[in-house]
MARBA-3410 file (N, C-alpha, C, O; in Angstrom, 1 decimal):
188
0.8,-1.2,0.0,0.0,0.0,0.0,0.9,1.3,0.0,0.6,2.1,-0.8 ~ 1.9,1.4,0.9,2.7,2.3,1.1,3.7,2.1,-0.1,4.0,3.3,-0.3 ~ 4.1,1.7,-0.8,4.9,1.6,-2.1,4.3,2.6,-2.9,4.6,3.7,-3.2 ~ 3.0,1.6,-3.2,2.1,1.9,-4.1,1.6,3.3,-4.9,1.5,3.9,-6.0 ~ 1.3,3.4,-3.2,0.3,4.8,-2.7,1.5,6.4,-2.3,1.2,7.5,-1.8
2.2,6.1,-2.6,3.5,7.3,-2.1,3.4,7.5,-0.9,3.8,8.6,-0.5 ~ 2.8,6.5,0.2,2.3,7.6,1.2,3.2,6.8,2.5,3.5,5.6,2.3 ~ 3.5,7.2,3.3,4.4,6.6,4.6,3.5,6.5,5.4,2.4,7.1,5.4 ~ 3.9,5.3,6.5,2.9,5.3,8.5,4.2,5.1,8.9,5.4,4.8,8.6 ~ 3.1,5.6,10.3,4.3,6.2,11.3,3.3,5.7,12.3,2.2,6.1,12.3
4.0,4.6,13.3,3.6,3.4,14.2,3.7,4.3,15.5,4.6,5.2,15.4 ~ 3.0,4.3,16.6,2.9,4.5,17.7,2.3,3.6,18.8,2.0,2.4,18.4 ~ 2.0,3.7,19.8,1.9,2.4,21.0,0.9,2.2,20.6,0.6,1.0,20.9 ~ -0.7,3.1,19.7,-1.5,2.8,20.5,-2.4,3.2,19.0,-3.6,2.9,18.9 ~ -1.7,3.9,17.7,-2.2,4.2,17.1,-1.0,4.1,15.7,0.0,3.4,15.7
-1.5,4.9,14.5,-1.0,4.8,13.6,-1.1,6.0,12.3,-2.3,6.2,12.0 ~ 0.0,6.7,11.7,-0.6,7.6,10.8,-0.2,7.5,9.8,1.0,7.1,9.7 ~ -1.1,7.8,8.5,-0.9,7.9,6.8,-0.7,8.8,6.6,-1.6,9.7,6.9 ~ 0.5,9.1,6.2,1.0,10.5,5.3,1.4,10.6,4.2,2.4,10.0,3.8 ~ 1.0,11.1,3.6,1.6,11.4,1.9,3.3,11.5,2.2,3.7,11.9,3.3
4.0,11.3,1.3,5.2,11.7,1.8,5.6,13.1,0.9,6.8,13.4,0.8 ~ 4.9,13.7,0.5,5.3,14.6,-0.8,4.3,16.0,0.2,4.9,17.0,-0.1 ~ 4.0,16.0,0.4,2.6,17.0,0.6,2.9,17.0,2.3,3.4,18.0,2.9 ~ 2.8,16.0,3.0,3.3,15.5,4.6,1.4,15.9,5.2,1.2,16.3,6.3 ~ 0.6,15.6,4.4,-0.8,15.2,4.4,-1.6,14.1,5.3,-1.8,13.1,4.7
-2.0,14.3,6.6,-2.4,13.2,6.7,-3.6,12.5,6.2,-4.7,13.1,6.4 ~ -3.6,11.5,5.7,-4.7,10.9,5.0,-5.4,9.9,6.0,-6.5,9.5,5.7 ~ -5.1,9.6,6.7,-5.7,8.7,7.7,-4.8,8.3,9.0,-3.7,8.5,9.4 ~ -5.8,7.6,9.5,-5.7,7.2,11.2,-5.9,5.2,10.9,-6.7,4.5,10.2 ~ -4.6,4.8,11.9,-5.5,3.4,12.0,-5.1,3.6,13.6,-4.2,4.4,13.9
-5.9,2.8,14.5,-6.0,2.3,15.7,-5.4,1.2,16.2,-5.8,0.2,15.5 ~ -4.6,0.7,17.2,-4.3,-0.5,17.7,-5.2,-0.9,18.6,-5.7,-0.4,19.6 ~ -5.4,-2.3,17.8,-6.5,-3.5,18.8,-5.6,-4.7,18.9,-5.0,-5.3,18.0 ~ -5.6,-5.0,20.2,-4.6,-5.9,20.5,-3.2,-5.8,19.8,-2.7,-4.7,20.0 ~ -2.5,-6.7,18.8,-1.6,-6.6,18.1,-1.4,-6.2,16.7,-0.3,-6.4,16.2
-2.4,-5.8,16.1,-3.5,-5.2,14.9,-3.8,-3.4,15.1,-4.4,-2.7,16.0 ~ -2.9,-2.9,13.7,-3.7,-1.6,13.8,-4.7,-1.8,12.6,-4.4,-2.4,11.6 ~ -5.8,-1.4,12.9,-7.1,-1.5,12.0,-7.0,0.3,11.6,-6.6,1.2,12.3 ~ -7.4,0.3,10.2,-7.6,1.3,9.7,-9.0,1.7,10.0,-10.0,1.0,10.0 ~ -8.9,3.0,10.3,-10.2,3.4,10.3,-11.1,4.1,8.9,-10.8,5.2,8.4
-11.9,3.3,8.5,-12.7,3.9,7.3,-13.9,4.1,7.8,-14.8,3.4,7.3 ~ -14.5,5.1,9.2,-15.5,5.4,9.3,-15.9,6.4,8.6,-15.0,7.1,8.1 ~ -17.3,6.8,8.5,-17.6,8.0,7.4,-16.3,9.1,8.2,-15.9,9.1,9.3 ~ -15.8,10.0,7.0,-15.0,10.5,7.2,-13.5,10.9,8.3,-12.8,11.8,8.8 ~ -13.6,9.3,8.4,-12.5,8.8,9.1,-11.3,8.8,8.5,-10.3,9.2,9.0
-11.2,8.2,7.1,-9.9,8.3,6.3,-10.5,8.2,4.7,-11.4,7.5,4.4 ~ -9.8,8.9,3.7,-10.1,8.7,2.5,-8.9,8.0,1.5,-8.6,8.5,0.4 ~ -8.3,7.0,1.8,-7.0,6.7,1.3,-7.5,5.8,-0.2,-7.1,5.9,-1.3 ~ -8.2,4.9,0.3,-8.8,4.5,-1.1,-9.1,5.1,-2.3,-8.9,4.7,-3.4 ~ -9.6,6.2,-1.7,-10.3,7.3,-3.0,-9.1,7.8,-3.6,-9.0,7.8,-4.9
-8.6,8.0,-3.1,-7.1,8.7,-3.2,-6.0,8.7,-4.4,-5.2,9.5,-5.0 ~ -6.7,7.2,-4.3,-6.0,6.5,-5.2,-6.0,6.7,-6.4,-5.0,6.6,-7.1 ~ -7.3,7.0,-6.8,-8.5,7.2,-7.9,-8.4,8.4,-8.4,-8.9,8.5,-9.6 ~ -7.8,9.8,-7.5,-8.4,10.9,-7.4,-7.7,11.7,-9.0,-7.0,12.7,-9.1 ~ -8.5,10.8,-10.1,-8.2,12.0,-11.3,-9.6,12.4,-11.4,-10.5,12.3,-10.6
-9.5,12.9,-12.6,-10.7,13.7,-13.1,-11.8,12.9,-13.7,-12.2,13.2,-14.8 ~ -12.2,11.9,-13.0,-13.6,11.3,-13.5,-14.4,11.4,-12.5,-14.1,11.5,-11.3 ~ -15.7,11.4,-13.3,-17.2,11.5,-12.7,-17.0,10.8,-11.0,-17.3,11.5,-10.0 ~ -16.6,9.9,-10.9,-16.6,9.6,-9.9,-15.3,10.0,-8.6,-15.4,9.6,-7.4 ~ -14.3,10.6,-9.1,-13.6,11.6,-8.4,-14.3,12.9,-7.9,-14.1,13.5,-6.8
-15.1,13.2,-8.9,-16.1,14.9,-8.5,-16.6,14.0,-7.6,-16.0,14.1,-6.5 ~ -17.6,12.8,-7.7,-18.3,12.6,-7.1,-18.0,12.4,-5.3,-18.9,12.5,-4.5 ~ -16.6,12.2,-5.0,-16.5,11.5,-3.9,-15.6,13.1,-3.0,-15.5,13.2,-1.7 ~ -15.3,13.7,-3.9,-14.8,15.2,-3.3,-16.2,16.1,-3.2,-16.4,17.1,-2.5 ~ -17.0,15.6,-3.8,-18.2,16.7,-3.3,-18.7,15.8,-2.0,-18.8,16.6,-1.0
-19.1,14.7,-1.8,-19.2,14.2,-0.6,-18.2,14.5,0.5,-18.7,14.8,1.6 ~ -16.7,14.5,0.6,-15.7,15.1,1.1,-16.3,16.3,1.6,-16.4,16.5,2.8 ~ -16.6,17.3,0.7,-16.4,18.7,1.3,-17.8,18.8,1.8,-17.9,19.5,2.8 ~ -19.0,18.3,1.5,-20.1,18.0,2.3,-20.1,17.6,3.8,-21.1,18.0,4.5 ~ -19.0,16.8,4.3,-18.8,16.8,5.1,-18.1,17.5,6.3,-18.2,17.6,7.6
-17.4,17.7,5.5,-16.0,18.5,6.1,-16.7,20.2,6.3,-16.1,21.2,6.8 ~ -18.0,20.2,5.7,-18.0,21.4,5.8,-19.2,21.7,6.8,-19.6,22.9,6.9 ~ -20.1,20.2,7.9,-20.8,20.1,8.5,-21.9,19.9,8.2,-22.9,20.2,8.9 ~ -22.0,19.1,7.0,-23.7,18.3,6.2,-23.6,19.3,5.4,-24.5,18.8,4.7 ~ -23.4,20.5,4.9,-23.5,21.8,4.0,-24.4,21.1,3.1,-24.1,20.0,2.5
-25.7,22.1,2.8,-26.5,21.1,1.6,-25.6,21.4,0.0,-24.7,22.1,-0.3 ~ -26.3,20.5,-0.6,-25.5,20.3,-1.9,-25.8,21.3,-2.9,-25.1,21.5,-3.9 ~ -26.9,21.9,-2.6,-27.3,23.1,-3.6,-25.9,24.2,-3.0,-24.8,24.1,-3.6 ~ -26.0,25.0,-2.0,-25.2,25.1,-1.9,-23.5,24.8,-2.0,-22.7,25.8,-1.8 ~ -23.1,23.9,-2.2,-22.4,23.1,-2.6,-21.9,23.1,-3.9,-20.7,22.8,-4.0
-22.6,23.6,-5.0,-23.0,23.8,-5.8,-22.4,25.3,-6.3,-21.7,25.5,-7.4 ~ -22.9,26.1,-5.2,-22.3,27.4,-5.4,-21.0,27.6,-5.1,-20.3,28.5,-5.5 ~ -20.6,26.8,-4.5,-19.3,27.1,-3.8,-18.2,26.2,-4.9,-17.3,26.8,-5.4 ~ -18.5,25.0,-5.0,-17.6,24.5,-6.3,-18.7,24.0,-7.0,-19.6,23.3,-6.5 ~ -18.9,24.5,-8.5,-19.6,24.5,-9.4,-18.9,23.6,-10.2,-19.5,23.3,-11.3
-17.7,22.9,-10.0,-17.1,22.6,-11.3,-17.0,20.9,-10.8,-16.6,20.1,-11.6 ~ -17.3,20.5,-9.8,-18.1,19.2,-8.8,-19.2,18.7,-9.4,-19.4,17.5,-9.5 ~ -20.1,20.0,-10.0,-21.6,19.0,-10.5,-21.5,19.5,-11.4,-22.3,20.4,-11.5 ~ -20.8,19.4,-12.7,-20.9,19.4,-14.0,-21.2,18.4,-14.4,-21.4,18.5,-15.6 ~ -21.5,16.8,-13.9,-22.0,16.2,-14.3,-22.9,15.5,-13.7,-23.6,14.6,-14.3
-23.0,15.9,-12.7,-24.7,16.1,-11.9,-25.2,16.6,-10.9,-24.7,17.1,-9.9 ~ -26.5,16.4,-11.2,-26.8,17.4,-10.4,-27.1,17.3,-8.9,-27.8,16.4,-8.6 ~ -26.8,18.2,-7.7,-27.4,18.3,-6.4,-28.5,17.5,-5.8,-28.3,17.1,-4.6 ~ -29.5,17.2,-6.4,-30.7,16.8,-5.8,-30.1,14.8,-6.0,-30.6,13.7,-5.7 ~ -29.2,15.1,-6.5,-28.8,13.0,-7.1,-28.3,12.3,-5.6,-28.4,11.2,-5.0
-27.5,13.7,-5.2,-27.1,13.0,-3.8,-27.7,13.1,-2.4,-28.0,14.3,-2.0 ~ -27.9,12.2,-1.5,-28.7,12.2,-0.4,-27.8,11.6,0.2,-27.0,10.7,-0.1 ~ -28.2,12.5,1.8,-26.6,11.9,2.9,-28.1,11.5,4.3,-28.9,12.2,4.8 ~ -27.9,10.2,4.3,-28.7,9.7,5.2,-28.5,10.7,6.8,-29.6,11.0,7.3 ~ -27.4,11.0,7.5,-27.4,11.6,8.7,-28.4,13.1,8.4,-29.4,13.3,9.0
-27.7,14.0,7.1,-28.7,15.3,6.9,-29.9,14.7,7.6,-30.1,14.8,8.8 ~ -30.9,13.8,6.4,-32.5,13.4,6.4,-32.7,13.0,7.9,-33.8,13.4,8.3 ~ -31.8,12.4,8.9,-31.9,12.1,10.0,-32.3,13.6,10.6,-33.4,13.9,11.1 ~ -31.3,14.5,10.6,-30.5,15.6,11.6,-31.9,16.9,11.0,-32.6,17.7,11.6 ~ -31.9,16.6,9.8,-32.9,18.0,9.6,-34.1,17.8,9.1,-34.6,18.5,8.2
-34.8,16.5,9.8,-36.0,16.4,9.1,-36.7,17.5,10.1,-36.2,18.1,11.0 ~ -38.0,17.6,9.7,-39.1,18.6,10.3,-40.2,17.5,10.8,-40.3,16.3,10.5 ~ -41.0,18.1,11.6,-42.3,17.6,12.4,-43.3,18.2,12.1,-43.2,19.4,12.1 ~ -44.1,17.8,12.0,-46.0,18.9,12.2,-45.8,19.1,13.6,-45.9,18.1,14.3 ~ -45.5,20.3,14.3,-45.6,21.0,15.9,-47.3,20.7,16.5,-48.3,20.6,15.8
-47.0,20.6,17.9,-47.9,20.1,18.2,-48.8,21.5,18.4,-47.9,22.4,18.6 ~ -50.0,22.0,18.3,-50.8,22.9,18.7,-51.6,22.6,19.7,-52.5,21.8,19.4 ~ -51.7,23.0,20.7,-52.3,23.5,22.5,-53.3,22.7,22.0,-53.6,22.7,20.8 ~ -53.8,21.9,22.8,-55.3,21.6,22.6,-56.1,22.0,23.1,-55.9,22.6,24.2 ~ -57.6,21.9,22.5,-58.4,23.3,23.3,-59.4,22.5,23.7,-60.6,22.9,23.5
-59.2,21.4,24.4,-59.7,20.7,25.1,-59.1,19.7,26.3,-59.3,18.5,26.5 ~ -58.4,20.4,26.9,-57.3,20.5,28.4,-58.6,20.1,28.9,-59.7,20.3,28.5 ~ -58.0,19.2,30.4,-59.1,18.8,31.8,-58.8,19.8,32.7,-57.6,20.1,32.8 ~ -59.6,20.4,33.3,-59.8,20.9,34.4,-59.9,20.9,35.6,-59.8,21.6,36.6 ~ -60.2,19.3,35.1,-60.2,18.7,37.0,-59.3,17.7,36.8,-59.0,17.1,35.7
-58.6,17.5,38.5,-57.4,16.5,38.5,-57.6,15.5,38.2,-58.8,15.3,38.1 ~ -56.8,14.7,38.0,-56.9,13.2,37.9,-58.4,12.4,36.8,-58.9,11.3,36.8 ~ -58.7,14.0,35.9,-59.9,13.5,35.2,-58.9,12.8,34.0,-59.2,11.6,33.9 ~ -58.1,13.1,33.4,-57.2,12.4,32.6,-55.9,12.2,32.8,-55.4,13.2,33.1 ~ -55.1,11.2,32.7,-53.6,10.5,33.2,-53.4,9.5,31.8,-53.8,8.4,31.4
-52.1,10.8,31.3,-51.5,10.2,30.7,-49.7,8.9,31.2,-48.9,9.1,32.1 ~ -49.9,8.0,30.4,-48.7,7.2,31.1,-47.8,6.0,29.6,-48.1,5.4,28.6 ~ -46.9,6.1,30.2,-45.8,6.0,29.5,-45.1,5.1,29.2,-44.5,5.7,28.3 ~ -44.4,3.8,29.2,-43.1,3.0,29.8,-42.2,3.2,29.1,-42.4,3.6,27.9 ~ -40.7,2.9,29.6,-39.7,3.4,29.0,-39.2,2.0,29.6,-39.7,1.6,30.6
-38.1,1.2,28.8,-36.7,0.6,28.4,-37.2,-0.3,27.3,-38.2,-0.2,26.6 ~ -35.9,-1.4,27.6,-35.1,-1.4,28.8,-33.9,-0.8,28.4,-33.3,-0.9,27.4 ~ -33.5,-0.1,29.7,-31.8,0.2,30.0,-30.8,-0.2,29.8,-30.7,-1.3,30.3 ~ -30.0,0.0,29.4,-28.5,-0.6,28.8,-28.3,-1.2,30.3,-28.4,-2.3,30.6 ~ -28.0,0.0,31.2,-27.5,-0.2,32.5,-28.5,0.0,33.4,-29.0,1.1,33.5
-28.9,-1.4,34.4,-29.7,-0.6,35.4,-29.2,0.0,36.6,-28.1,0.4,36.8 ~ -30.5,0.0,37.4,-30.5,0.8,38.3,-30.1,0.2,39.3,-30.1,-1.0,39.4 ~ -29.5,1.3,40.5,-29.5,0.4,42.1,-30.2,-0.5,42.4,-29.6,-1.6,42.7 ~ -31.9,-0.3,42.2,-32.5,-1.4,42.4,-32.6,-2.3,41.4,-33.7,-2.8,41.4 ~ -31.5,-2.8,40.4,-31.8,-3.5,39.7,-33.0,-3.8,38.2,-33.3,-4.7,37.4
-33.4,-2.2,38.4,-35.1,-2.0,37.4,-34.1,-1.4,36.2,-33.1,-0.7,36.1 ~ -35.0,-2.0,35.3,-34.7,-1.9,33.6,-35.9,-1.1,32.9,-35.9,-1.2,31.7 ~ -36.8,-0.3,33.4,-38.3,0.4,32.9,-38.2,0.8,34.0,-37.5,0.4,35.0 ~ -39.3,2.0,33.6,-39.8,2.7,33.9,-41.2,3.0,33.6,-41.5,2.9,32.4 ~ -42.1,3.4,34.2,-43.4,4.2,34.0,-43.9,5.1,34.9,-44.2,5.2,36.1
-44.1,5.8,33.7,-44.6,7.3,34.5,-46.2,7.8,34.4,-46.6,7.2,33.3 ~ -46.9,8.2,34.7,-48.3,8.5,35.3,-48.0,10.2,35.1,-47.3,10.7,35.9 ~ -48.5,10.9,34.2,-49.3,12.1,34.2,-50.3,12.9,33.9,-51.0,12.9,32.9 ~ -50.4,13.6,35.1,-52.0,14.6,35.1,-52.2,15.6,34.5,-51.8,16.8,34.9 ~ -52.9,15.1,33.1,-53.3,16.3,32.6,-53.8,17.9,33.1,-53.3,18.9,32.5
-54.4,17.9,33.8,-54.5,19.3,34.8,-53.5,20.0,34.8,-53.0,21.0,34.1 ~ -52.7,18.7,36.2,-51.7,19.4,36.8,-50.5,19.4,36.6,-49.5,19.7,37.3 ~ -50.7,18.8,35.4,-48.8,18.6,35.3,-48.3,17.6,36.1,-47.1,17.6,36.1 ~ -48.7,16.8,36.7,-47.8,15.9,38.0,-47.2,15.2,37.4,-47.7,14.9,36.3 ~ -46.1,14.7,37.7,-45.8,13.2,37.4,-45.2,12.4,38.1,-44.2,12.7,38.7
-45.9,11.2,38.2,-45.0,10.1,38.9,-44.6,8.9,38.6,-45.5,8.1,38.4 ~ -43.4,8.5,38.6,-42.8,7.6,38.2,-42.3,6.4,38.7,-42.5,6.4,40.0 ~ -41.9,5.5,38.3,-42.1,4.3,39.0,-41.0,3.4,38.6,-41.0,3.3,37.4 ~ -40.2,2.8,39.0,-38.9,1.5,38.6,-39.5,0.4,38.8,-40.1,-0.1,39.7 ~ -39.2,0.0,37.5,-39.9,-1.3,37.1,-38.5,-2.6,37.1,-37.5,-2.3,36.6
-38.7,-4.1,37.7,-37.4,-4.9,37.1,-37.8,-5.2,35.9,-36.9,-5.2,35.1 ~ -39.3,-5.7,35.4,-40.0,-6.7,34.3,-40.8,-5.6,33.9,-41.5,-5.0,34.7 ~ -40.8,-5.4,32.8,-42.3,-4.6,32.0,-43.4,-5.1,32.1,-44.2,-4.5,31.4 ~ -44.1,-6.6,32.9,-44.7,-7.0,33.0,-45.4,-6.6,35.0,-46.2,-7.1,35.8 ~ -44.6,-5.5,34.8,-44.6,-5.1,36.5,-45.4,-3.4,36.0,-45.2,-2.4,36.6
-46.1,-3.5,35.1,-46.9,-2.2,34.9,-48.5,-2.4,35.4,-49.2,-1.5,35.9 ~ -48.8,-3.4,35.1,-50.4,-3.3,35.4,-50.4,-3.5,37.4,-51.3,-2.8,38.0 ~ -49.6,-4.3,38.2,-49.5,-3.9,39.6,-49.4,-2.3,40.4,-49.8,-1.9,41.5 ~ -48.5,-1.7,39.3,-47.9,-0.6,39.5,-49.1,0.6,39.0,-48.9,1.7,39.3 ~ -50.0,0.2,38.4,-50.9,1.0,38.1,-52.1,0.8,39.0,-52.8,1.7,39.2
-52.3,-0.4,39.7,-53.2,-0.3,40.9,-52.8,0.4,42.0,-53.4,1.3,42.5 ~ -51.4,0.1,42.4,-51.6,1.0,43.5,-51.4,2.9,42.7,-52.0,3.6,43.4 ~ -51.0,3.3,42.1,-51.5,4.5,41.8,-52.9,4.6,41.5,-53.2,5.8,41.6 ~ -53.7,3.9,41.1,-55.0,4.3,41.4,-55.4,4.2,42.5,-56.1,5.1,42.8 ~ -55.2,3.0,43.7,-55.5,3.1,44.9,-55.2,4.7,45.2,-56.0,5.5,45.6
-53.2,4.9,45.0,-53.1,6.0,45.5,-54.0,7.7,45.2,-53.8,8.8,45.7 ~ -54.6,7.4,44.5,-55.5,9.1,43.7,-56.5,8.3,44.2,-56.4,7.5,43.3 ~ -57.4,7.8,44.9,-58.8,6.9,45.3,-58.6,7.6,46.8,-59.6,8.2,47.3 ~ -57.4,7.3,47.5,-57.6,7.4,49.1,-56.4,8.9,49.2,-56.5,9.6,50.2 ~ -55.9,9.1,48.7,-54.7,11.0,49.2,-55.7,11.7,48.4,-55.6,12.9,48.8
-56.5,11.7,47.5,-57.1,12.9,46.5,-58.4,12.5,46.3,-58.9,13.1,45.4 ~ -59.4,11.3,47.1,-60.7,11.6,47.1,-61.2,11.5,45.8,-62.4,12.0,45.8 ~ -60.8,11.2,44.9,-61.4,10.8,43.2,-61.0,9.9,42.9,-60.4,9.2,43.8 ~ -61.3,9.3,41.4,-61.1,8.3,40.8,-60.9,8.4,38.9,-61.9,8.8,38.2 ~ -59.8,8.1,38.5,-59.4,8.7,37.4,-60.3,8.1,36.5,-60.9,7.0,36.5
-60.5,9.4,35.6,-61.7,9.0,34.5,-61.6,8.4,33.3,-62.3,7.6,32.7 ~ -60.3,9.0,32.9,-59.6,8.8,31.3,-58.3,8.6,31.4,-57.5,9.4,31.9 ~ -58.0,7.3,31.0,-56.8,6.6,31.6,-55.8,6.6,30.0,-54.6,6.1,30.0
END
């Protein structure tokens, strides 16, 4: 590879670097795992393969406009566009799609107030569960569920070990709003 590629590494305890030897460029990173440095080719972890390639064909623009797409913080490609025009001479902006963008800048329909809020406590409780947990808890609980009153905003929450520990967990919070608050939840 280093023959090949003009490019020198340079070994350290724990890591490793590609350098051009002409330019003194680094083109990449590898990592030591056990006795093994592994090259890293995470998105924009190293480009040495391309590198290789990097004349003037369609697919050289192609892989430097993704490059500076990155490099330049998801920058959209219309944009992109303006900035090196001579990248999409042979196509166009809307051809490429960067899956993290569509993640990072999708949009939502926002929620609008509802105009039909409860008034009275414990007339609606909304409730939730969450896991499980990578790591649990002190006590050993992987879930969670939470109990909130539409009124008042309350919430309360509960450590669960088994997600099959919600319907117990939901009696005694109804016991509890039956005998501390004198009602009985209407819309569950």
């Amino acid at each position: 590879l280093t023959s090949q590629l003009n490019y020198s590494v340079i070994f350290w305890p724990a890591f490793c670097v590609f350098q051009d030897v002409q330019t003194k460029v680094i083109l990449g990173y590898g990592v030591r795992r056990g006795n093994l440095y592994f090259l890293d080719v995470s998105e924009g972890g190293t480009d040495l393969h391309y590198r290789e390639s990097a004349t003037n064909t369609p697919d050289s623009f192609h892989f430097v406009a993704w490059l500076w797409h990155k490099r330049l913080g998801h920058l959209s490609f219309g944009y992109l566009q303006k900035l090196f025009p001579h990248l999409f001479s042979n196509c166009h902006p809307s051809k490429f799609q960067c899956s993290t963008c569509e993640m990072a800048k999708s949009h939502r329909i926002p929620f609008y107030p509802s105009l039909n809020k409860s008034c009275i406590p414990f007339q609606v409780i909304h409730s939730d569960i969450w896991g499980p947990a990578r790591v649990p808890s002190f006590s050993h609980s992987y879930y969670y569920v939470s109990f909130i009153d539409e009124c008042t905003r309350m919430v309360w929450i509960s450590l669960l070990k088994h997600k099959n520990d919600v319907f117990p967990i939901f009696q005694k919070f109804h016991s509890m709003v039956q005998t501390q608050f004198n009602t009985s939840i209407q819309i569950f």
